[in-house]
C-alpha positions as CSV (number, residue, x, y, z in Angstrom):
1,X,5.7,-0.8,22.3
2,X,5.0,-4.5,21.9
3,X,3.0,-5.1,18.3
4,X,1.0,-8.8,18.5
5,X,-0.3,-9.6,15.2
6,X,-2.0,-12.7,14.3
7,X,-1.1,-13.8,11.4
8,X,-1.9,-16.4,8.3
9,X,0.4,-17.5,5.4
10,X,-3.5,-18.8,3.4
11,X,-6.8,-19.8,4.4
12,X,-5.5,-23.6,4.8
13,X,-2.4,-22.5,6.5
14,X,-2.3,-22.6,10.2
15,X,-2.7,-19.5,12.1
16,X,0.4,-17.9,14.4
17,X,1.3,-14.4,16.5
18,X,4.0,-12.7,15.7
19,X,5.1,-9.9,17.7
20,X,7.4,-6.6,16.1
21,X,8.7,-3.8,18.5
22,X,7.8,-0.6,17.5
23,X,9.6,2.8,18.3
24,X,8.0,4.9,15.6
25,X,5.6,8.0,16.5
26,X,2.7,7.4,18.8
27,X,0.3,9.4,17.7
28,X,-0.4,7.4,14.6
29,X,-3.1,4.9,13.4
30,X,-3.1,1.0,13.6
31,X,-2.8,1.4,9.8
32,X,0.2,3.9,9.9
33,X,2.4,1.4,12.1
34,X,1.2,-1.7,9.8
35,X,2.9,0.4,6.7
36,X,5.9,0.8,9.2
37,X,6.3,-2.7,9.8
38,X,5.8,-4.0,6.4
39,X,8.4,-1.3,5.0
40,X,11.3,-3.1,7.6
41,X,9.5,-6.9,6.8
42,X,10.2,-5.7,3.0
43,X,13.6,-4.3,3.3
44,X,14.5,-7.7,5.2
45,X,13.0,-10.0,2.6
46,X,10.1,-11.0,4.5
47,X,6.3,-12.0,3.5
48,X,4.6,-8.5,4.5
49,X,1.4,-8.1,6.7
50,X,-2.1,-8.4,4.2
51,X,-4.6,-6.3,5.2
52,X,-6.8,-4.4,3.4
53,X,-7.0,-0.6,3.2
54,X,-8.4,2.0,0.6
55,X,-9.2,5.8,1.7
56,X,-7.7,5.8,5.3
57,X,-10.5,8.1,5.9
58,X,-12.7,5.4,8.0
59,X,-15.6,6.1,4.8
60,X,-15.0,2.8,3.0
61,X,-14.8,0.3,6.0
62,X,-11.9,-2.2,4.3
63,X,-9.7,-1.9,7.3
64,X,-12.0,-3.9,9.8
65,X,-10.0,-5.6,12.3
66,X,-9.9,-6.4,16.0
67,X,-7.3,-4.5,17.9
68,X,-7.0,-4.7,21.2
69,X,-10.2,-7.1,21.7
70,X,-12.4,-4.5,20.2
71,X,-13.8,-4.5,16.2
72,X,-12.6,-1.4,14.7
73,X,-11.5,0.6,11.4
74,X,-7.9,0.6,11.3
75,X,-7.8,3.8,10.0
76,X,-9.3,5.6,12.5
77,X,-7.9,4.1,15.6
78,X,-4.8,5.7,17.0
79,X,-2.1,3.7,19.2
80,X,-1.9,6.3,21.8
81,X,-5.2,6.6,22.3
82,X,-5.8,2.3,23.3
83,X,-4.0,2.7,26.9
84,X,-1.5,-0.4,26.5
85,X,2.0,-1.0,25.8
86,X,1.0,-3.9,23.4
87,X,-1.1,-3.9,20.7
88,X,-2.7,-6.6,19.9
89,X,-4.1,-6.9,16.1
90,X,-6.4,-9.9,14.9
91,X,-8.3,-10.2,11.7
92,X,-12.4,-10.2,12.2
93,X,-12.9,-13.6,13.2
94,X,-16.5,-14.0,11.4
95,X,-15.2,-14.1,8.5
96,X,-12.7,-16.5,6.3
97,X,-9.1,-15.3,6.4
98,X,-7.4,-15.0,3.4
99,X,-4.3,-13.9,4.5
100,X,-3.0,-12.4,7.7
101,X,-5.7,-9.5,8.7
102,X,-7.0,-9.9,5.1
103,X,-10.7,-11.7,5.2
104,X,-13.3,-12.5,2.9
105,X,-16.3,-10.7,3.3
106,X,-18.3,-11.4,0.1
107,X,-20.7,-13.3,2.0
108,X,-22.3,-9.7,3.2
109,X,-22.9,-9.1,-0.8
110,X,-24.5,-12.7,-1.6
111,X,-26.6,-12.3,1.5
112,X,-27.9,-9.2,0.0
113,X,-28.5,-10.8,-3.4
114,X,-30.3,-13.8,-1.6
115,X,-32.7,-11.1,0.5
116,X,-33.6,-9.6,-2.9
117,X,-32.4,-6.3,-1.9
118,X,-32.5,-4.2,-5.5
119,X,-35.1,-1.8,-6.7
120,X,-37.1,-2.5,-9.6
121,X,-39.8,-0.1,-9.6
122,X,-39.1,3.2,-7.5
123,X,-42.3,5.0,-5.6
124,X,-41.0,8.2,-6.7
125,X,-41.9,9.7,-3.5
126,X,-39.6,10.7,-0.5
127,X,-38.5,8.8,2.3
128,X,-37.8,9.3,6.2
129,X,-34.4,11.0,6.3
130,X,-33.9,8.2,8.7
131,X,-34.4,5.9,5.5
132,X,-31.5,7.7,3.6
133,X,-29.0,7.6,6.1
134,X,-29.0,3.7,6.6
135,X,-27.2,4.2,2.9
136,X,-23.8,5.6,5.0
137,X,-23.6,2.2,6.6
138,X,-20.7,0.8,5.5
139,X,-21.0,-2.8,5.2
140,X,-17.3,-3.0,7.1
141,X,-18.2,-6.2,9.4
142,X,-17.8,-4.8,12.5
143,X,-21.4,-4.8,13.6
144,X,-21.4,-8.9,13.0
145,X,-17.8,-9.1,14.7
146,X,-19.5,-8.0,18.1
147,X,-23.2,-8.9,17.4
148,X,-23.6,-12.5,20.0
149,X,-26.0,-13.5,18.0
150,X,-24.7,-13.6,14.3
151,X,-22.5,-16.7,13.3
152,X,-21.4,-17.7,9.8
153,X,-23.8,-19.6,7.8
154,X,-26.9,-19.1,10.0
155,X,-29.8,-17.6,8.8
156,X,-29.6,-14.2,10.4
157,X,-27.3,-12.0,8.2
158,X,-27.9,-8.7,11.4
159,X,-27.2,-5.1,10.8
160,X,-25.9,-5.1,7.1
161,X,-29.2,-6.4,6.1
162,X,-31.2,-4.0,8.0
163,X,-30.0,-1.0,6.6
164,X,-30.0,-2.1,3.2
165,X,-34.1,-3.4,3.8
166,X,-34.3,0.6,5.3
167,X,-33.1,2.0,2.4
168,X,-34.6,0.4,-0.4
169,X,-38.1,-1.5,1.0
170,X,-39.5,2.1,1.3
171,X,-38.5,3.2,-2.0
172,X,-39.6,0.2,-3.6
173,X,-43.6,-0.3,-5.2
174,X,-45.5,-1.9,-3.4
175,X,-45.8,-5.6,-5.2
176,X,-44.2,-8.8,-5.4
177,X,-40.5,-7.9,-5.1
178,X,-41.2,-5.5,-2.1
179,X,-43.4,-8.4,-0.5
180,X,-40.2,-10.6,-0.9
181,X,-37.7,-8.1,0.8
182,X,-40.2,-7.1,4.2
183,X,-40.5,-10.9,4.2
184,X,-36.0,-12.2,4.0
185,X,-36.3,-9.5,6.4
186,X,-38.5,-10.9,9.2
187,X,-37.2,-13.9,8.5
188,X,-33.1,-13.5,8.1
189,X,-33.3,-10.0,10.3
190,X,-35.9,-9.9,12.8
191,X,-36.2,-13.6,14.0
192,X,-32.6,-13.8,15.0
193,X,-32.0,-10.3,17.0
194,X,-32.0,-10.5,20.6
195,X,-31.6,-6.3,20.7
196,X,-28.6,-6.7,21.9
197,X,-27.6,-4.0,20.7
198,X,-23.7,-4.3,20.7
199,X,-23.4,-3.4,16.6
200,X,-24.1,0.0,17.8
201,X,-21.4,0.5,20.4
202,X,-18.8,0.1,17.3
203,X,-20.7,1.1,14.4
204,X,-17.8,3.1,12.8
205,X,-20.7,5.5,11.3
206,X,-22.3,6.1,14.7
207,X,-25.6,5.1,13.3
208,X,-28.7,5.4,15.9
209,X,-29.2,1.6,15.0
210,X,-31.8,1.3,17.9
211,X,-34.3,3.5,16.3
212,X,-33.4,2.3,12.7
213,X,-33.6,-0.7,13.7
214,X,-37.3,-0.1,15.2
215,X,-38.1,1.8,11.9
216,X,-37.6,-1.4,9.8
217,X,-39.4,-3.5,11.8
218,X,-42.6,-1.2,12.1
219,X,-41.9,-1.2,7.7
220,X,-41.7,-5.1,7.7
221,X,-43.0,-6.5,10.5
222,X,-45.5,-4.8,12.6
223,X,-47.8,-4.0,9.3
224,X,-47.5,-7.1,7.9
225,X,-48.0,-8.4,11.1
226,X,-51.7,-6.6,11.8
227,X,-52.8,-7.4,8.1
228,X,-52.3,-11.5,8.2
229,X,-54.1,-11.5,12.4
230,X,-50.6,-11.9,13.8
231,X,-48.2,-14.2,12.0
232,X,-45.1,-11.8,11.7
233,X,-43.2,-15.0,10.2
């Protein structure tokens, strides 16, 4: 089996592929046969592969990466299971690359900081179970990696947002700071989705994102929308 990594020494160093045969076990994970090769890029002396990786469980989302053309957690995608003799592994291109499949995806936390998203002062009341579970998404990436409409530095920030605005806009009083979130949200989430609806198809959570998605807009927009005669913006 044919491994195709695209790889980068730094973010100002130019990109390259390098392929690596592999003849280990095939029933193993894209994150299983980069520990393989970086063991024999180690023993020879050689700059391993970065990536990132924490619980190999597919709960934590740091192994986000594009094998095979598709966004995926590295974790939980097996080699057998992609139907080629050659693999090939890309870092998620929406994001700077730090090194190799390593990318920096702090941008996903400052959007969150610049749509207010906190609580100050809970309601104190329960919330839609559909509420709580927009907490499990992840905030891997992969969602923006397929979403056609998301591109670094525009205004729309997608998916990640959306489920944070679903958590916490509910739980939040009603008042200045919530006024601010339902209104990043119209603006940075709801202007800029087309309802494409690809972020579901690899949503590594299997989220219903369709009817989440329709749950924060009737919270942010569609209210808002009847109380100001129609201008949702």
């Amino acid at each position: 089996m044919i491994i195709r990594i695209k790889r980068q020494a730094d973010s100002s160093s130019e990109s390259y592929c390098q392929e690596f045969v592999y003849d280990g076990e095939k029933h193993v994970t894209v994150v299983n046969v980069i520990e393989w090769l970086n063991i024999r890029l180690s023993s020879a002396g050689l700059a391993e592969i970065a990536y990132d990786n924490s619980c190999q469980h597919g709960l934590c989302g740091a192994c986000a990466m594009v094998v095979c053309s598709r966004p995926v957690l590295a974790c939980r995608t097996f080699i057998d299971e992609l139907g080629t003799d050659t693999v090939e592994i890309r870092p998620l291109g929406k994001f700077p690359v730090i090194s190799d499949l390593l990318v920096d995806r702090s941008e996903l936390h400052e959007a969150m900081k610049r749509a207010e998203l906190w609580t100050e002062k809970t309601t104190g009341t329960s919330v839609s179970a559909t509420c709580n579970n927009s907490a499990l998404c992840l905030m891997c990436g992969l969602c923006l990696e397929a979403c056609p409409n998301y591109a670094p530095g525009d205004i729309f920030k997608g998916m990640p947002e959306a489920m944070a605005s679903l958590n916490l806009i509910p739980k939040t009083c009603r008042g200045e700071h919530r006024d601010a979130m339902e209104k990043n949200y119209r603006k940075q989430v709801f202007a800029g989705c087309t309802k494409s609806m690809a972020c579901e198809k690899v949503c590594p959570m299997n989220l219903p994102l369709v009817t989440m998605m329709s749950d924060a807009n009737r919270l942010s927009v569609w209210k808002i929308w009847k109380l100001i005669g129609g201008d949702r913006l």
